[in-house]
C-alpha positions as CSV (number, residue, x, y, z in Angstrom):
1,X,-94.2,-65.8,159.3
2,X,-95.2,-69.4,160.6
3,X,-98.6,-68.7,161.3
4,X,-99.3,-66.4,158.8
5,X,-98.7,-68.8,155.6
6,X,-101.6,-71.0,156.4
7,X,-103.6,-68.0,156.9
8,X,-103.0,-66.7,153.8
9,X,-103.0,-70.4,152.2
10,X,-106.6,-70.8,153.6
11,X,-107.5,-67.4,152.3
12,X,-105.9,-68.1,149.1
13,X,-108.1,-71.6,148.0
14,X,-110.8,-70.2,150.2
15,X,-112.4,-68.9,147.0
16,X,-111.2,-71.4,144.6
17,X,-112.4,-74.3,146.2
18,X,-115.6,-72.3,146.9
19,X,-116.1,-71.7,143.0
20,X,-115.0,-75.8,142.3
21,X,-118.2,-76.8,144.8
22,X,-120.0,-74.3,142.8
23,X,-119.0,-75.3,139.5
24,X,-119.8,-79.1,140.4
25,X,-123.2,-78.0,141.8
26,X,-124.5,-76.4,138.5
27,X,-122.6,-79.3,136.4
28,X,-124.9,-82.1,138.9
29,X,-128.0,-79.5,138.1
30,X,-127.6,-79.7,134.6
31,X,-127.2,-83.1,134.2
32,X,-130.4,-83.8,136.4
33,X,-132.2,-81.3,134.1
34,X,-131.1,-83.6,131.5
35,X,-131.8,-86.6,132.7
36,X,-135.1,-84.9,133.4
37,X,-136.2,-84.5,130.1
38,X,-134.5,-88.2,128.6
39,X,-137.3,-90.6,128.3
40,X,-135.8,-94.6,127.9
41,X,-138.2,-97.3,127.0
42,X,-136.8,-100.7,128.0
43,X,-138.5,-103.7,126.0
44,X,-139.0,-107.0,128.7
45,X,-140.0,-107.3,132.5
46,X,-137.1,-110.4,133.5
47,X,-134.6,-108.8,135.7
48,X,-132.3,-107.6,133.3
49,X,-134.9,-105.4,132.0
50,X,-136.1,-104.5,135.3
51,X,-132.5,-103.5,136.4
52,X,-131.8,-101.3,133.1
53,X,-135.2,-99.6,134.2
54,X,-133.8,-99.0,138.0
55,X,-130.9,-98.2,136.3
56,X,-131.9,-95.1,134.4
57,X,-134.3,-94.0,136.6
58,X,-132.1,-93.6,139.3
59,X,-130.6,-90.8,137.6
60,X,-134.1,-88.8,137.0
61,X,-134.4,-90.2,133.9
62,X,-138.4,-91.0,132.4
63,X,-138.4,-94.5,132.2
64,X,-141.1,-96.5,130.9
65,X,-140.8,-100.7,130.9
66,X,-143.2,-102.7,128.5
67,X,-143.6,-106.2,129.4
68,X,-145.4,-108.3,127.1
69,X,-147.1,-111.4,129.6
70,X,-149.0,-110.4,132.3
71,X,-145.9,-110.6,134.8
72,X,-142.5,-109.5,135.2
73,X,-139.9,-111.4,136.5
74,X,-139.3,-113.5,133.4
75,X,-137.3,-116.9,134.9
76,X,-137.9,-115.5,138.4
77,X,-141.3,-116.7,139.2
78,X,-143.2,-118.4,142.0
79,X,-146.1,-121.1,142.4
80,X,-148.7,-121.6,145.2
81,X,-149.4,-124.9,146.1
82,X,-151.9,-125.5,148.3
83,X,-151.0,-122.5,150.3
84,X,-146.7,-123.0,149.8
85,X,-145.7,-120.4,147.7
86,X,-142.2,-121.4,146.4
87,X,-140.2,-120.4,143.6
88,X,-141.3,-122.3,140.3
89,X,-138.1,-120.7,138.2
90,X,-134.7,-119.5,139.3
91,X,-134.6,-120.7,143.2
92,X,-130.6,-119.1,143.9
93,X,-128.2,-117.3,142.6
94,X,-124.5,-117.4,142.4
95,X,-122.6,-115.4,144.7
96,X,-119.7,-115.1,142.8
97,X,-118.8,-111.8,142.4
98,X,-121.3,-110.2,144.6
99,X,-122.9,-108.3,142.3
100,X,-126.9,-110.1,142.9
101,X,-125.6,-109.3,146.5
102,X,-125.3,-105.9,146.5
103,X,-128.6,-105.2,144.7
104,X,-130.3,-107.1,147.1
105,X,-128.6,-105.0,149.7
106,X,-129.5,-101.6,147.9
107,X,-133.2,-102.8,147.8
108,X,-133.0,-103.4,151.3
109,X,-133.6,-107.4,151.0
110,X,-130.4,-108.3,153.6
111,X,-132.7,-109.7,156.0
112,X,-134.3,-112.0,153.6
113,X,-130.7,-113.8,152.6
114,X,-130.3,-117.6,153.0
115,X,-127.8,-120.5,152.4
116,X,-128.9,-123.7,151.6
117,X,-129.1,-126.4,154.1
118,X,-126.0,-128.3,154.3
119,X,-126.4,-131.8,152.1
120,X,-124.9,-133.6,149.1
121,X,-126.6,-134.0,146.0
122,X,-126.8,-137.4,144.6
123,X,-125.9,-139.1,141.2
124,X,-128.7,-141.5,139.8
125,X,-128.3,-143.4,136.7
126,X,-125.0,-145.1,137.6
127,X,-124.9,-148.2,135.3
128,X,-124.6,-151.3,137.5
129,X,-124.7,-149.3,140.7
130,X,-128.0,-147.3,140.4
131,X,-127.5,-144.3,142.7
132,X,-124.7,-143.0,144.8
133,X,-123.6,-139.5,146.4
134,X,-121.9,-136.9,143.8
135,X,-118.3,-137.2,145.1
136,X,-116.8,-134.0,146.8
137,X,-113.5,-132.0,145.6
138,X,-114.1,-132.1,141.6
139,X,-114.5,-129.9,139.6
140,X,-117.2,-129.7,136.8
141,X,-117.3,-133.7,138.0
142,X,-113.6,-134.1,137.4
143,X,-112.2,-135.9,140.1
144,X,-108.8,-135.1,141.6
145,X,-108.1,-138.3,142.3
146,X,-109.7,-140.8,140.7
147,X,-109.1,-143.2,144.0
148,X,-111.7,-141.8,146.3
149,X,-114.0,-144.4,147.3
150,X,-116.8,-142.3,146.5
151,X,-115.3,-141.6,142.9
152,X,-114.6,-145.3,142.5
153,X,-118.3,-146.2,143.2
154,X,-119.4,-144.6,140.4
155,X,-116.6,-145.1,137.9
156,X,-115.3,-148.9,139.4
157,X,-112.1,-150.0,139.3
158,X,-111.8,-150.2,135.4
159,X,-112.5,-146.4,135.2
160,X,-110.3,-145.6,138.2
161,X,-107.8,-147.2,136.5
162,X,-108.3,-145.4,133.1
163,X,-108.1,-142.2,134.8
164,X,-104.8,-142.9,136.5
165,X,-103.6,-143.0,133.0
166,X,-104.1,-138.9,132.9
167,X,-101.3,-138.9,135.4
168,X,-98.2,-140.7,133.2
169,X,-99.1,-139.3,129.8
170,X,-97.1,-137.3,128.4
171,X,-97.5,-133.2,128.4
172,X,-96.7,-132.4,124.9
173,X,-100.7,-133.2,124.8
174,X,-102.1,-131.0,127.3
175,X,-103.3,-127.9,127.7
176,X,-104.8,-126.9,124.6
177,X,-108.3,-129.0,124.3
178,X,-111.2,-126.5,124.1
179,X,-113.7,-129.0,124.1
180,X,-114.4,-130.0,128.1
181,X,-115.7,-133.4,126.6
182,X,-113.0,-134.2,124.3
183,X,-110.3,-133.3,127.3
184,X,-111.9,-135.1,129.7
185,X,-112.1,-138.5,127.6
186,X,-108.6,-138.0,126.3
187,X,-107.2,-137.8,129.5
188,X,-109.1,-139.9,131.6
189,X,-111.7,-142.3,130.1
190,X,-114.9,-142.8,128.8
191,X,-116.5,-143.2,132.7
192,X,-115.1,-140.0,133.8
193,X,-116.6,-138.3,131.2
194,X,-119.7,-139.9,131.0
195,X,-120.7,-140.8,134.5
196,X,-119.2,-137.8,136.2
197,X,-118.9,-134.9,133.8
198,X,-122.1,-134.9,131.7
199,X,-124.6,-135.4,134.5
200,X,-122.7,-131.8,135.6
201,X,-122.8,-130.2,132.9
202,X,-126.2,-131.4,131.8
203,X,-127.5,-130.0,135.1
204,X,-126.0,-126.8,134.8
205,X,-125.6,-125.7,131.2
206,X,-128.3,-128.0,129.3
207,X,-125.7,-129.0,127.6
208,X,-123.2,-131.8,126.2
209,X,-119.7,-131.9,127.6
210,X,-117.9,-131.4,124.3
211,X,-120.0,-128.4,123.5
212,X,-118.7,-126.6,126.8
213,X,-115.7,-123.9,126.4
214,X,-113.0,-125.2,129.0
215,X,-111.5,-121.9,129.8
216,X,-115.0,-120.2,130.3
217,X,-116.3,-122.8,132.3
218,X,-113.2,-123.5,134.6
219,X,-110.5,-120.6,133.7
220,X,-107.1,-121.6,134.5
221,X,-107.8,-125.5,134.1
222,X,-105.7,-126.0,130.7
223,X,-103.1,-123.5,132.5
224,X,-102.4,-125.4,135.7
225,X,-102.6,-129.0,133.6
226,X,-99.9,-127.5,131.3
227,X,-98.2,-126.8,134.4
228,X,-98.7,-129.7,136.3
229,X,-98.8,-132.3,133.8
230,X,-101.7,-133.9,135.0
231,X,-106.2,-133.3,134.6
232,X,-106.6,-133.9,138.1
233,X,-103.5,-132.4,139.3
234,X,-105.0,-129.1,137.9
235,X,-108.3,-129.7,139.1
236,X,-106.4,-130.3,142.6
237,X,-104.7,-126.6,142.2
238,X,-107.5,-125.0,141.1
239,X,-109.4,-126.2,144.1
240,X,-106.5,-125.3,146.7
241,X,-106.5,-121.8,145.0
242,X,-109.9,-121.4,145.6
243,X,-109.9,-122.7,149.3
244,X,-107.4,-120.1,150.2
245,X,-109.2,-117.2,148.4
246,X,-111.9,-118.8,150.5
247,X,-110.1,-118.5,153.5
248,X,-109.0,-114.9,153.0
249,X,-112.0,-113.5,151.7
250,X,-113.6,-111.6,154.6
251,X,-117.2,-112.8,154.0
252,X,-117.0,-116.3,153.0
253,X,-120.1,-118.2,152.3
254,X,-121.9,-120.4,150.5
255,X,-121.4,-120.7,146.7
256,X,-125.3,-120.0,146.0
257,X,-127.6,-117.8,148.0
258,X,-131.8,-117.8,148.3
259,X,-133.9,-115.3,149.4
260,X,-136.9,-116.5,152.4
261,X,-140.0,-116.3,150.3
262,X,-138.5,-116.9,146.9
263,X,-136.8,-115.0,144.5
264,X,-139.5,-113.4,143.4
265,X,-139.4,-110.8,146.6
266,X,-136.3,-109.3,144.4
267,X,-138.5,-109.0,141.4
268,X,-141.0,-106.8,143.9
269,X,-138.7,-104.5,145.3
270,X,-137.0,-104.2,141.9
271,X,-140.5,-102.8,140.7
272,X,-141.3,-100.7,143.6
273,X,-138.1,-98.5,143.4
274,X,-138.7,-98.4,139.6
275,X,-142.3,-96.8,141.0
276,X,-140.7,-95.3,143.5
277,X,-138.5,-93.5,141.1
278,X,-141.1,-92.2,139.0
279,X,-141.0,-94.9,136.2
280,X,-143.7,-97.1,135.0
281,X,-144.1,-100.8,134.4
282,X,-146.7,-101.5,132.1
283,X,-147.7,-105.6,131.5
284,X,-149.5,-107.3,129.0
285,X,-148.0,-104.9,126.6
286,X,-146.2,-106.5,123.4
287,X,-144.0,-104.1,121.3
288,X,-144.4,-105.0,117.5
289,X,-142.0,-102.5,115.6
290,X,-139.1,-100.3,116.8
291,X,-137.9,-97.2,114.3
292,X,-135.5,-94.6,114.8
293,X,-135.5,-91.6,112.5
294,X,-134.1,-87.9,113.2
295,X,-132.1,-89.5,116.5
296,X,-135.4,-90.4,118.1
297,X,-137.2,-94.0,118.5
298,X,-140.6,-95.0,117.5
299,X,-141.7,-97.9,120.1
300,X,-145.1,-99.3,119.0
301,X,-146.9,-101.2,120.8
302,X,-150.1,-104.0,120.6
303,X,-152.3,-103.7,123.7
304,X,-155.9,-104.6,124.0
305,X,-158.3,-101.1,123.6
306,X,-155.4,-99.6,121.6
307,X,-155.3,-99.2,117.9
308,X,-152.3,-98.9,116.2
309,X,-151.7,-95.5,114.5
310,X,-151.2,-95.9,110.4
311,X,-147.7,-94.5,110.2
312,X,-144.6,-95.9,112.4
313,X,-142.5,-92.6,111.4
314,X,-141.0,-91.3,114.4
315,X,-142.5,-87.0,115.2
316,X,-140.4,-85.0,115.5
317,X,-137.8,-84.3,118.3
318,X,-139.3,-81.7,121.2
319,X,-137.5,-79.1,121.9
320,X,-136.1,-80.7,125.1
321,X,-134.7,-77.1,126.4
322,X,-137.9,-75.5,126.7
323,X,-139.4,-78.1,129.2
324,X,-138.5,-78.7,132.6
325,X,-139.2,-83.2,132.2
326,X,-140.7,-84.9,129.2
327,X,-144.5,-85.6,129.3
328,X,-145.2,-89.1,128.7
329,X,-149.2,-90.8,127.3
330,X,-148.7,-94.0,128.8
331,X,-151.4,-95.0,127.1
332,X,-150.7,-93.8,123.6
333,X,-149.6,-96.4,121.0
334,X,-146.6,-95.4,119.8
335,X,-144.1,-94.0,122.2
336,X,-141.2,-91.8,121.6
337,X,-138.1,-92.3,123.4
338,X,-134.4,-90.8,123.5
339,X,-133.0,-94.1,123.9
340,X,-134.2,-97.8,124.3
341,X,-133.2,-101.2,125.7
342,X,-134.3,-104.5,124.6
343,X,-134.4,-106.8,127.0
344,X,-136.4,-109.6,125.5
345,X,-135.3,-112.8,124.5
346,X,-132.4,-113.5,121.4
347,X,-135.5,-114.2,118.8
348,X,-137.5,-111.2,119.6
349,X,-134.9,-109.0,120.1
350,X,-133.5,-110.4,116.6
351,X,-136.9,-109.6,115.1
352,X,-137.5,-106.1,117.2
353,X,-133.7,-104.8,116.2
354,X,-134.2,-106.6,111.8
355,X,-134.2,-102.6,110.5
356,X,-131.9,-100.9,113.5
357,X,-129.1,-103.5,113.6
358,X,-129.0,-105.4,110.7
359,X,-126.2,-108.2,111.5
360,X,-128.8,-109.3,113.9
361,X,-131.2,-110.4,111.3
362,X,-128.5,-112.2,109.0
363,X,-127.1,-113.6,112.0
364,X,-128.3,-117.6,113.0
365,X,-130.1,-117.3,116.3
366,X,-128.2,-120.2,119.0
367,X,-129.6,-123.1,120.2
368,X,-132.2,-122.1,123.1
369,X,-133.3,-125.2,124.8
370,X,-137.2,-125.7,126.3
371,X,-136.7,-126.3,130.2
372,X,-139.8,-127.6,132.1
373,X,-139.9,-127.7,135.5
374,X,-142.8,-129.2,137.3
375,X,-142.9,-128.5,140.9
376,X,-144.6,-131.0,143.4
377,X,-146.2,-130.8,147.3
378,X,-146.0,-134.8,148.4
379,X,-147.4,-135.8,151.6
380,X,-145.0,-138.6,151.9
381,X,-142.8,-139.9,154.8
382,X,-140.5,-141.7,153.0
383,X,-139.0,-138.1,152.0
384,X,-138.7,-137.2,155.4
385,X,-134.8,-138.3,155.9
386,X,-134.1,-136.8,152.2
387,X,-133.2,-140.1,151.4
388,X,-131.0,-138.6,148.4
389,X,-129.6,-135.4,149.7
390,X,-130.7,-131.9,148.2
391,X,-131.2,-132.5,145.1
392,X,-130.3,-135.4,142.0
393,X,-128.7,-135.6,138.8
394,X,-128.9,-138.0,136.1
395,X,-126.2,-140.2,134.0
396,X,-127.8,-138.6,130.6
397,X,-130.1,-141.6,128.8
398,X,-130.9,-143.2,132.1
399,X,-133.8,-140.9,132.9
400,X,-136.7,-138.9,131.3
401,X,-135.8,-136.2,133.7
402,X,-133.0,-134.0,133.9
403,X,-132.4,-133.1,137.3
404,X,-134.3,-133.1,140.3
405,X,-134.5,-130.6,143.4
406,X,-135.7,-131.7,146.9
407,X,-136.6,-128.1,148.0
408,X,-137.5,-128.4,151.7
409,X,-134.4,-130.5,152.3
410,X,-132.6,-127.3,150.6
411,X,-134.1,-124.4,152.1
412,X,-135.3,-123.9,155.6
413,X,-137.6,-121.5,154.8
414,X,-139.4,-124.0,152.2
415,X,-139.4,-126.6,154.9
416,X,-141.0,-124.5,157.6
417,X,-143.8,-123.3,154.8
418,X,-144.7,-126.5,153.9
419,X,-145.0,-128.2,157.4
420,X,-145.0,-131.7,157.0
421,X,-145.2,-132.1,153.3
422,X,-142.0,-132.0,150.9
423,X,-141.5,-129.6,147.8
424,X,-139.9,-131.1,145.0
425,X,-138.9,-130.1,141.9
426,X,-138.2,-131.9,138.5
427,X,-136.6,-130.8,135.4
428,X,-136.7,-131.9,131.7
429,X,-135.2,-130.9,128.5
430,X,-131.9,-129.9,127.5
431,X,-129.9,-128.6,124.8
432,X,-130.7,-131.1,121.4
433,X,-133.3,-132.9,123.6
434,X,-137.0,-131.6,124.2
435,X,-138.6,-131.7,127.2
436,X,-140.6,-135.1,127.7
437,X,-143.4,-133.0,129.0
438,X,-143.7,-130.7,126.4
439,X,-146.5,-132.5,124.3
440,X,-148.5,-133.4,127.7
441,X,-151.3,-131.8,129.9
442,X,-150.6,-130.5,133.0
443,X,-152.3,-133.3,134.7
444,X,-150.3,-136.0,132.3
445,X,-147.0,-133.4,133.0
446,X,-147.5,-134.0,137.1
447,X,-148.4,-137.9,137.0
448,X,-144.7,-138.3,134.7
449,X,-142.9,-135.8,137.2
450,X,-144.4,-138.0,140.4
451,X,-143.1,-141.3,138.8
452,X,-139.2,-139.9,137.8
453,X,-139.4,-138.7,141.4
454,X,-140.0,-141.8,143.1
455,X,-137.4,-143.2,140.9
456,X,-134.5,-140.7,141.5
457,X,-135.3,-140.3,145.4
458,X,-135.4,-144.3,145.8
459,X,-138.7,-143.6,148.0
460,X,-142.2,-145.2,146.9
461,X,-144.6,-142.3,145.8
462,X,-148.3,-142.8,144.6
463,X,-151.0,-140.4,143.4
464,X,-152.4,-140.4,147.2
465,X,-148.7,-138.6,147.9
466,X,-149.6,-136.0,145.3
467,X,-151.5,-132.8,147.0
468,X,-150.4,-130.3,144.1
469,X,-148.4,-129.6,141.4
470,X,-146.9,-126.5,139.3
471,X,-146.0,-126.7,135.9
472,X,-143.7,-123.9,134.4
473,X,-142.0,-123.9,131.3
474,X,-139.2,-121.4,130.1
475,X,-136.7,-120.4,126.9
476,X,-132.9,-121.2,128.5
477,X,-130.4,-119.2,126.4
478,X,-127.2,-120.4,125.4
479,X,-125.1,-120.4,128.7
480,X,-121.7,-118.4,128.1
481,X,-119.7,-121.4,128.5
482,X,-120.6,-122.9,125.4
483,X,-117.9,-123.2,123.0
484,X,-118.6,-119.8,120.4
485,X,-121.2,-118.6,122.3
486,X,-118.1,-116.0,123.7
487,X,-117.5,-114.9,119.8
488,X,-121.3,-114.5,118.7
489,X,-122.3,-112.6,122.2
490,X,-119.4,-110.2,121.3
491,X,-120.6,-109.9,117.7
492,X,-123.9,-109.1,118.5
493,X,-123.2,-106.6,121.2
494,X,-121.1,-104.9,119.0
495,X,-123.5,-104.5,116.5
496,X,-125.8,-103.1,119.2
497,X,-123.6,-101.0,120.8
498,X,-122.7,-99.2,117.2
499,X,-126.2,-97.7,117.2
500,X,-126.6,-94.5,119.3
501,X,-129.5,-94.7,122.1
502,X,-129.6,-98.1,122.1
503,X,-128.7,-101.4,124.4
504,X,-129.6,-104.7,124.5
505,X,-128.9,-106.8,127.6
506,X,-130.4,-110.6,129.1
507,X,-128.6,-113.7,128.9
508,X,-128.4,-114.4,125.5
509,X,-125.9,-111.8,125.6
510,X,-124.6,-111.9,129.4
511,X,-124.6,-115.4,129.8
512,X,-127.2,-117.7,131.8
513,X,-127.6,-116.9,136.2
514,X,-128.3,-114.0,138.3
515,X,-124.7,-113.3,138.6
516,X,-124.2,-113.0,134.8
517,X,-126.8,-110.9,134.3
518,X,-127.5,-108.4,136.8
519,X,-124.1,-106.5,136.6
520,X,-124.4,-106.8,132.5
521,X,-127.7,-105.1,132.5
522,X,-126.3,-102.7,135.2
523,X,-123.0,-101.3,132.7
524,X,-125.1,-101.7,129.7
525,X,-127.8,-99.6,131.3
526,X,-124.4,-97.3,132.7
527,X,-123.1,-96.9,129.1
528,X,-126.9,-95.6,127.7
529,X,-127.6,-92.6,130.4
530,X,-123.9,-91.7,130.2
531,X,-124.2,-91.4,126.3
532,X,-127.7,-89.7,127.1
533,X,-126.2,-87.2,129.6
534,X,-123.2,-86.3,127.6
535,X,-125.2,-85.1,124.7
């Protein structure tokens, strides 16, 4: 009796489990038939659009990307100078998360990951001091404890003592400031705020400390000062928390991540697969109206040698059943599409989406900042002991630029390109303040980046110094940390989401970085070819 009952339990779901494989097999062969004849037009080339596109066309899906300039990438781009080719837009991305990671990894880039060179950045600016190292162990430039000597060099010993303050107030008053700005001069002074915090967040988010959403850009901070009583007591637990996730994470690392050649080797492989896949990146395209009628979308499009037709009114539907794939004119100028995603910046996507989605139109567009970053090859050996680190920030008012990057003392690969030259980069503009370069030539652009490098790296550089210079400017969106930009992303991707075939992704909606916006196009792009496939 033993040995028969698994016999005859084997003989029993035998069958069974035969006819589940079988019923799964025709259910995956039905949806790739489906998939097969979806055809999803996604609106921008920057990388969220470009990972929607992989997105969808990893499923079989017909996918088509438009890209208006005459390059995809959008804030990933590169610059040769003189024969360096270096990234002239996003240079890292966060590694929080380790979603950037594992695309890189699926596109078969592992080889090409790099940390940055070890290094401090420095602080320049510093009334009555000049320029000094960024202390360690803060937080968004809140120090927890205002007596470190590298603290007190920046603030002296009238801010260090203002600070201590933060420890003996009372906590009836903590714990429910929004605004980092206001908390931070509430609780510890004026200097701490001014000469610490801003430079940070002027660096980072373009932005003014009061304008920056505490619990988005440091969750748990008002928590643990409610619980400890103290800003830089919670700044203290926040950082031990993070050390021993740190310490039990199996691959620790650095906080940010480059790839050898630039960042633009992910935009490559990115549109390779798409290729690979059997989609089509098309440049130099601009797309001028979007209409849906009778469940379909009308994309039209503005191309030289193409005229536009006279009517916008979607055909009608194929009958999808009776072909094996859609059949898509590449070059015709209006194409019809199951399902689109816009992945162009907040105003065009406002404009694109007026008819479709309404509340976008009626809705104020957020502050979007013009960044400049002019990138320079010196030959100059007073660089050559990075006399200020990795890169500087500025006291706000102090400088015309914003920030400043010294590249080959980052990245070893940038180093080893350039020889004995130095890469630098400089950055102007933030949010409420223009770019000092905007109104200038490219020459007049270089000659103003030279002279606020020599001034924030302390090291005398001429015009001789100067081999070659990049100049590339760019539209920052509103970074998610900035206080309502949470409750009008939400808004609008609601809106979005409430019309069928449609998605909108980038980081007007996902939030500024790499590490935002890569797995935000990914579940947006998820959520379209599941609603796709399920029809």
């Amino acid at each position: 009796m033993s040995d028969a009952t698994p016999a005859s339990a084997s003989s029993a779901s035998g069958p069974a489990a035969d006819r589940e494989a079988e019923a799964a097999r025709a259910e995956l062969e039905s949806r790739a038939a489906r998939a097969a004849q979806r055809h999803v037009v996604v609106i921008g080339g920057g990388i969220s659009g470009l990972v929607a596109a992989r997105e969808c066309a990893k499923v079989g899906m017909q996918v088509t990307l438009l890209e208006a300039s005459d390059a995809v990438g959008g804030a990933i781009r590169s610059a040769d100078l003189d024969g360096v080719v270096v990234d002239a837009g996003a240079e890292s991305y966060a590694t929080r998360g380790g979603h950037v990671r594992a695309l890189i990894a699926e596109l078969g880039l592992d080889d090409r990951v790099v940390a940055p060179a070890a290094g401090g950045a420095w602080l320049a600016g510093i009334p009555g001091v000049g320029a000094a190292p960024l202390p360690v162990g803060g937080i968004l430039g809140i120090p927890s404890n205002p007596f470190q000597e590298d603290v007190r060099r920046i603030i002296g010993w009238s801010g260090v003592w203002r600070a201590y303050v933060d420890r003996i107030r009372p906590p009836l008053t903590i714990g429910h400031d929004r605004s980092l700005g206001n908390l931070v001069r509430t609780r510890m002074g004026a200097r701490v705020r001014d000469r610490l915090v801003a430079p940070v967040t002027t660096g980072v988010y373009s932005a003014a400390p009061e304008d920056v959403d505490v619990d988005v850009a440091a969750p748990g901070l008002n928590a643990a000062l409610t619980s400890v009583g103290s800003l830089s007591g919670a700044v203290q637990v926040l950082r031990d928390q993070s050390a021993s996730a740190a310490a039990k994470a199996t691959t620790p690392g650095a906080a940010v991540e480059g790839l050898v050649g630039g960042m633009v080797s992910l935009v490559d492989a990115l549109v390779a697969d798409i290729e690979t896949l059997g989609g089509i990146v098309r440049t130099g395209t601009t797309v001028t109206e979007l209409v849906r009628s009778d469940g379909a979308w009308s994309v039209v499009i503005d191309e030289p040698g193409i005229d536009k037709p006279a009517s916008t009114a979607a055909p009608e539907p194929d009958d999808v059943d009776a072909a094996p794939a859609v059949q898509i004119d590449a070059d015709a100028p209006v194409l019809t599409a199951d399902a689109v995603v816009v992945a162009t910046s907040e105003a065009v996507a406002r404009i694109l989406l007026a008819d479709a989605v309404p509340a976008l139109a009626t809705a104020a567009p957020a502050e979007a900042p013009e960044i400049e970053v002019v990138t320079l090859l010196l030959a100059a050996g007073a660089l050559d002991g990075a006399p200020r680190g990795t890169g500087v920030l500025t006291v706000p008012g102090s400088h015309t630029a914003k920030a400043l990057t010294h590249s080959s003392a980052k990245w070893t690969w940038v180093r080893e390109a350039a020889g004995d030259r130095h890469v630098v980069r400089v950055s102007f503009g933030a949010q409420g303040e223009p770019a000092a370069t905007a109104d200038l030539d490219d020459a007049s652009a270089a000659e103003l980046a030279l002279r606020e490098a020599a001034s924030l790296l302390g090291a005398p550089l001429g015009a001789d110094d100067l081999l070659a210079a990049h100049r590339a400017r760019f539209v920052q969106a509103q970074p998610a940390s900035i206080i309502g930009s949470r409750e009008r992303r939400d808004a609008a991707r609601a809106a979005v989401r409430a019309v069928p075939g449609l998605a909108a992704v980038g980081a007007w909606l996902a939030g500024t970085g790499l590490a935002q916006v890569v797995p935000d196009a990914h579940d947006e792009a998820d959520r379209l070819r599941r609603g796709l496939l399920s029809d």
